[in-house]
Structure formats: C-alpha cells, structure tokens
C-alpha positions in Angstrom: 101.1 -122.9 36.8 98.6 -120.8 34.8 97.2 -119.8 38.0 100.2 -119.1 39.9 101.7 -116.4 36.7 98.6 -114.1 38.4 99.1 -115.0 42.1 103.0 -113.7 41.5 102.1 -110.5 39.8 100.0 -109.5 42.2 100.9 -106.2 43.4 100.7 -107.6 47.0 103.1 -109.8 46.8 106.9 -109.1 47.8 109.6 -111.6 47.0 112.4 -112.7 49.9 115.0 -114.0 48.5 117.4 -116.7 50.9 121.4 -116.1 49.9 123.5 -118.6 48.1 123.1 -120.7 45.2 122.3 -119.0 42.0 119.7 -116.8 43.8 121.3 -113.8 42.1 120.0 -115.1 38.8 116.5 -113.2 39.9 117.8 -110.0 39.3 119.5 -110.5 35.9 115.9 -112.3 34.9 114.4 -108.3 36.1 112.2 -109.8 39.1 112.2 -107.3 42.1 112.9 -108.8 45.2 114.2 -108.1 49.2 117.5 -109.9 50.4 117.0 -111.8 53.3 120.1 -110.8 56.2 119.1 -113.6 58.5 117.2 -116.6 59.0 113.9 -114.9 60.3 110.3 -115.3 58.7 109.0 -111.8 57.3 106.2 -110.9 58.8 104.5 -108.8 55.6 101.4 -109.9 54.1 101.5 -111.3 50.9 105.5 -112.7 52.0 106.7 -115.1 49.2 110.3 -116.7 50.3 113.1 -117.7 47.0 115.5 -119.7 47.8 118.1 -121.8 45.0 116.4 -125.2 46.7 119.2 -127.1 44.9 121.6 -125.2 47.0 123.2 -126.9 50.5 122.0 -124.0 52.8 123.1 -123.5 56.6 120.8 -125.6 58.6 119.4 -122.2 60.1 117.7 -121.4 56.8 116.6 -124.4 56.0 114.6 -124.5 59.3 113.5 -121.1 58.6 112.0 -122.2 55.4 110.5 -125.2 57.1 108.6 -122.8 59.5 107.7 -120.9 56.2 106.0 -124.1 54.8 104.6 -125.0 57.7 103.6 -121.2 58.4 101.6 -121.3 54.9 104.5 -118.9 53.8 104.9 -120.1 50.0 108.3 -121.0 49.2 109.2 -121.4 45.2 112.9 -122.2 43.9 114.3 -118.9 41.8 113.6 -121.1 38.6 109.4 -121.9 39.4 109.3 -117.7 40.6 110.5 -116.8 36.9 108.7 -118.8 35.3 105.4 -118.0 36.8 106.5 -114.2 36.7 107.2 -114.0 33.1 105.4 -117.1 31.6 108.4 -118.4 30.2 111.2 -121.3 30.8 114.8 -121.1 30.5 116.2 -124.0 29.2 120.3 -123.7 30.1 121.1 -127.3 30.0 119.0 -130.1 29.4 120.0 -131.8 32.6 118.9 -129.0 34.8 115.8 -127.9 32.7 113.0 -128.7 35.4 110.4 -130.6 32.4 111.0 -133.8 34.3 110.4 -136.0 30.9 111.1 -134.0 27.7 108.2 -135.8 25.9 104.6 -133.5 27.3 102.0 -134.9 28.3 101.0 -138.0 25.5 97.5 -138.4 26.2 96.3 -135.2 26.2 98.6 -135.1 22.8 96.1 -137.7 21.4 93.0 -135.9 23.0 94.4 -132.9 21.3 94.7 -134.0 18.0 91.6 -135.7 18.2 89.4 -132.3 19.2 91.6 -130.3 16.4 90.2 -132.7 14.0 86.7 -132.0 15.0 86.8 -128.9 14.8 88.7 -128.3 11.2 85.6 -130.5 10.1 83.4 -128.4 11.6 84.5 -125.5 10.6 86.1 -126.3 7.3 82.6 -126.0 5.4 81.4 -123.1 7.1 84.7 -121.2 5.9 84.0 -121.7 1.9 82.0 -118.4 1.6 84.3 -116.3 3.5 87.1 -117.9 2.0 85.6 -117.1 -1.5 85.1 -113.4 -0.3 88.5 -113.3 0.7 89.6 -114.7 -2.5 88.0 -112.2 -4.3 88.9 -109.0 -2.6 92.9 -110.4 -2.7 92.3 -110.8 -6.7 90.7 -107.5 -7.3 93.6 -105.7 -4.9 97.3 -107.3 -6.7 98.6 -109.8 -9.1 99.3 -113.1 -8.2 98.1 -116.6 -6.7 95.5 -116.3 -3.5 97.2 -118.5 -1.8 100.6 -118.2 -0.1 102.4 -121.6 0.4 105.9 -122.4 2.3 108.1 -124.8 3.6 108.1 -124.9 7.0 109.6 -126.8 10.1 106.9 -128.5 12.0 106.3 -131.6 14.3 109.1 -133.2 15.1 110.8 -131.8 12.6 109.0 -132.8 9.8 108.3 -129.9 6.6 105.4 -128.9 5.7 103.7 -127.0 3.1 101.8 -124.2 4.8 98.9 -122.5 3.4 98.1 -119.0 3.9 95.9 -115.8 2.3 98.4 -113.9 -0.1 99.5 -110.6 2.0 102.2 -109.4 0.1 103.0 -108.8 -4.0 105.3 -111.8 -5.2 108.7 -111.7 -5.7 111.4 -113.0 -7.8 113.0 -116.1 -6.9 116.7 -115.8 -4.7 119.3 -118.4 -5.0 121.4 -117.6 -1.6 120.6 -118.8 2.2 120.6 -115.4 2.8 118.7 -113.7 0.6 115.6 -116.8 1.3 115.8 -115.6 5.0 115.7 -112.3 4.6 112.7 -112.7 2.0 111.0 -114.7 5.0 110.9 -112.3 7.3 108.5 -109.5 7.8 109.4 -105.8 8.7 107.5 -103.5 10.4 105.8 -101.8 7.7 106.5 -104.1 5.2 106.0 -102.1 1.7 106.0 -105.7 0.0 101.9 -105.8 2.3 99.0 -104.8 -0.2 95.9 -103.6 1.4 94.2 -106.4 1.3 97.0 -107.9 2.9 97.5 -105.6 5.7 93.5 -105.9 6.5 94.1 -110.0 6.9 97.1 -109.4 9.0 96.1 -107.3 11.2 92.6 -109.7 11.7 94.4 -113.0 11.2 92.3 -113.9 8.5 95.3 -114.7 6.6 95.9 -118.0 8.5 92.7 -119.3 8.3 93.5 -121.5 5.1 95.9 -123.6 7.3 92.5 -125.0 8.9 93.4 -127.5 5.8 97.0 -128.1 7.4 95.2 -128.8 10.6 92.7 -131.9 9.0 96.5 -133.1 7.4 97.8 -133.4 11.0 100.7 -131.2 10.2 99.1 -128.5 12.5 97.0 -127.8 16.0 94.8 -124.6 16.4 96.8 -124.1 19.1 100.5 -124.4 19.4 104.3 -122.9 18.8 104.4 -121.2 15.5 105.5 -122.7 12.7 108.5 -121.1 11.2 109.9 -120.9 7.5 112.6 -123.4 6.7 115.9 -120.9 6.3 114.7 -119.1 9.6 114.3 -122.3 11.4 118.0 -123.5 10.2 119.3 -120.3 11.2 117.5 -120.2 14.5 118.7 -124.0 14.9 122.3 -123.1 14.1 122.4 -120.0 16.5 119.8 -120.7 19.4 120.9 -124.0 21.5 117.7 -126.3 22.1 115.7 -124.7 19.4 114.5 -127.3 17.7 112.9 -128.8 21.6 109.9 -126.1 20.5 109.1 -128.8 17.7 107.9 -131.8 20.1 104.4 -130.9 19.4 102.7 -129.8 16.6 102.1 -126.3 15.9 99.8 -123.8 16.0 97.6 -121.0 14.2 98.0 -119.0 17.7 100.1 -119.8 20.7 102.0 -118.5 24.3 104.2 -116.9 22.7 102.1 -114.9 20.2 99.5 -113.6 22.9 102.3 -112.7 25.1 104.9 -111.1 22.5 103.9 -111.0 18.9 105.3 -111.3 15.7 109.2 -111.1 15.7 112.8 -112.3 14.0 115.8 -110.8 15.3 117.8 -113.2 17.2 117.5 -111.8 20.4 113.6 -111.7 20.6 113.7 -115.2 18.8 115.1 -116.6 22.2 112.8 -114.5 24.4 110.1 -116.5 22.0 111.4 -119.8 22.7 111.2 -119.6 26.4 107.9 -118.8 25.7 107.2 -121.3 23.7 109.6 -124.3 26.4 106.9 -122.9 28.9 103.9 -123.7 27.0 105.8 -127.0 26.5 106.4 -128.0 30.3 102.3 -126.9 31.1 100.6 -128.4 28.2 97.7 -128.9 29.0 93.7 -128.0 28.0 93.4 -125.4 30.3 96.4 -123.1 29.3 95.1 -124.0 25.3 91.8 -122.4 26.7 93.4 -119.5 28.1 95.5 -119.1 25.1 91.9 -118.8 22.8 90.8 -116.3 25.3 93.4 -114.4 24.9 94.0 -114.8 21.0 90.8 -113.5 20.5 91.9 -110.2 22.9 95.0 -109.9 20.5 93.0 -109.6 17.4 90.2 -107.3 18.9 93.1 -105.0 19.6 94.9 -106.0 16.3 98.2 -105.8 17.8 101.5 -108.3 17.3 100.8 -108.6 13.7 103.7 -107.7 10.9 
C-alpha cells in the first residue's frame, strides 16, 4: 500500500470517477478527480478509474470497468484511492472499515517485539554517556528532577509510566480533569520549555529514556504515540474508535508523527487517528522501515516538535 501512496500522487495520474454510490465522498476527502458522463474507457495516460465497488452499478459500467481491468486500466474503490492519497484510514463504522480482521498482523507482532528487544539491549549501554551528558546540561539549565515521568494509555489499554528527558520547569500539582489536560498539552511556544528543553525537543533526544519502556514491553521503537491519560480519556470520550489506535504497542516515532507532527486540538487529533488506523491496517516491516527513514528526515529538519 506503501508503494501505491507514491504511484497515486504522481503528477501523471488523473482520477475517473464512475457515478453512484458514495463516489462523491472523494471530493469532501479533497482528491481531484474527472466525472465520468458515460460508460467509455478514457483514453489518457496515466488513467486511474474510482468507482463505489460496493455500489449495484448499470451493467454498462460494470463492463466498462471489466475492460478497464482487463485493459490494465487500474481500478481502486473511493475508500483504497484515499487512503493511498493521503496515507490515512477512515474508520466510519466498524462493519464497513475495510481492516478485514481488527487484530494486525500477529506474527510479525511477535517478530516485532522480539527485534525491539534487541535493539533496546543494544543500544541501552551505548546511551549511558550521552544520557549522563544530557543529565548534566538539564541540571545545570533549571530546577527539578531529569527525568519526566507520566501515566500514559498504552497497549491494549494498559498505563504506563513513561520516561522522558525533563523539557519544561515543574509545576504545581492541579486537582480538576481539566486543569491535568490542559497541563498535558504542549503549545506552540511553550514558555513552560527551558533551553535545554527546547534543544531535546526539537532533536528528539528527549525520548530517548523510553528505550527503558521499550526492554519493559510497554513500548516499540516504532508505533502510535503514546498519549497522557486525561488526553486519552478525553480523546476516548469525544473521538469514536479511538481507543482501536491501542491494538499495538506504541512508539518513540510513528505514521502519524512523520506525516503530521505534534498536535492536541480535537480536530487534528482525528486527522491523527486516521493516520495512525492506516499504519494499523498495513503493519508490516517495510512501512516500520520507511517510517525510520523518514523519522530520521523529520529530525534533520527539526520540524513537528512542540
């Protein structure tokens, strides 16, 4: 499916889209495309039909888009084009939401888990004398403990106790819902960031520590990102199938924070999740890989931090 995202966005490639169904959904999801009048194959280069394949179409259409198939036309249901176009999954009812099982892929689960491992024990020792360094430079710079650690919604809905570098000065405790969630989100420009802190951000150093988290099994190195518990709750009370994004375990990096960044308003929450059902429904080694590549891109450019 990885493959197919770049195929789509091609610059050669036009959509034709076959009426009826939900077909109109394309344009509310942004994707460009030409109406099709009648049942006749497009004779452009790079021709891609869309058709709602769920839909009982007049048998003249349906031959059409035989002779497509058979033409090596591709033909994609409006659902696989938006995925592949954006790199996300809508998820509208669970009945209709195209993952066939809602458990991914168990073995390469177990593979997964078993190469994260490696690799935390790899790494884990050759971390100390950064980690000192860092420990250092975030006690020289403000007050308070190194380490930063929070409750936090994770695999199957288990909490965890996340570890992180201290970014930010420490604040006084807050009794109401409210005030915990506000206190666990980040601003752009967060005058709570030291300097220290806005250095590890901005390089992702500040997540390193959860390599610990990882050896626990509470974590992957690659994977939907964790969330504090009052944000989870709230996102769980407001955002239907939210807590789906917790089926596997997650990550230090992920789809969703190569492809959008750090956010916490509702609305880009849910532009998050689909993100995050599409890394679901292709889980697999290959979009992990691409999702390192990437990562390491994203903190280069030291963009989508907060």
């Amino acid at each position: 499916m990885v493959f197919m995202v770049y195929a789509i966005r091609s610059d050669a490639n036009v959509f034709y889209t076959v009426p009826g169904g939900r077909i109109d959904r394309l344009t509310e999801f942004g994707i460009v495309s030409v109406p099709m009048i009648e049942p006749i194959l497009p004779l452009q280069r790079g021709a891609i039909l869309v058709a709602d394949l769920h839909y009982d179409m007049p048998a003249a259409w349906e031959r059409m888009l035989a002779q497509a198939a058979l033409g090596g036309i591709p033909v994609f249901h409006y659902k696989q084009v938006y995925e592949a176009a954006t790199g996300k999954v809508r998820v509208e009812h669970l009945s209709e939401n195209s993952f066939g099982s809602l458990l991914p892929n168990m073995s390469y689960i177990r593979a997964k888990r078993a190469l994260d491992t490696l690799a935390a024990l790899l790494l884990a020792p050759l971390l100390m004398v950064p980690f000192a360094l860092v420990a250092l430079a975030i006690r020289f710079d403000s007050r308070g403990p190194v380490l930063f650690r929070q409750e936090r919604l994770g695999y199957r809905g288990q909490s965890f106790r996340v570890a992180k570098f201290r970014t930010m000065r420490c604040d006084s405790a807050i009794d109401d819902e409210e005030g915990e969630r506000m206190r666990a989100m980040t601003t752009e420009n967060d005058p709570r960031i030291t300097r220290v802190g806005a250095f590890l951000r901005r390089t992702r150093i500040d997540e390193l520590p959860q390599v610990f988290n990882i050896l626990a099994g509470h974590m992957s190195w690659i994977g939907p990102r964790p969330e504090a518990i009052p944000l989870s709750r709230w996102y769980e009370r407001e955002i239907p199938f939210y807590s789906y994004r917790h089926i596997v375990r997650p990550g230090l990096t992920g789809w969703a924070q190569v492809n959008q960044g750090h956010v916490t308003n509702l609305g880009d929450i849910d532009n998050k999740l689909q993100y995050d059902f599409y890394y679901i429904k292709n889980f697999s080694y290959w979009l992990d890989i691409l999702i390192a590549f990437r990562t390491v891109g994203v903190i280069v450019r030291g963009i989508g931090a907060k």
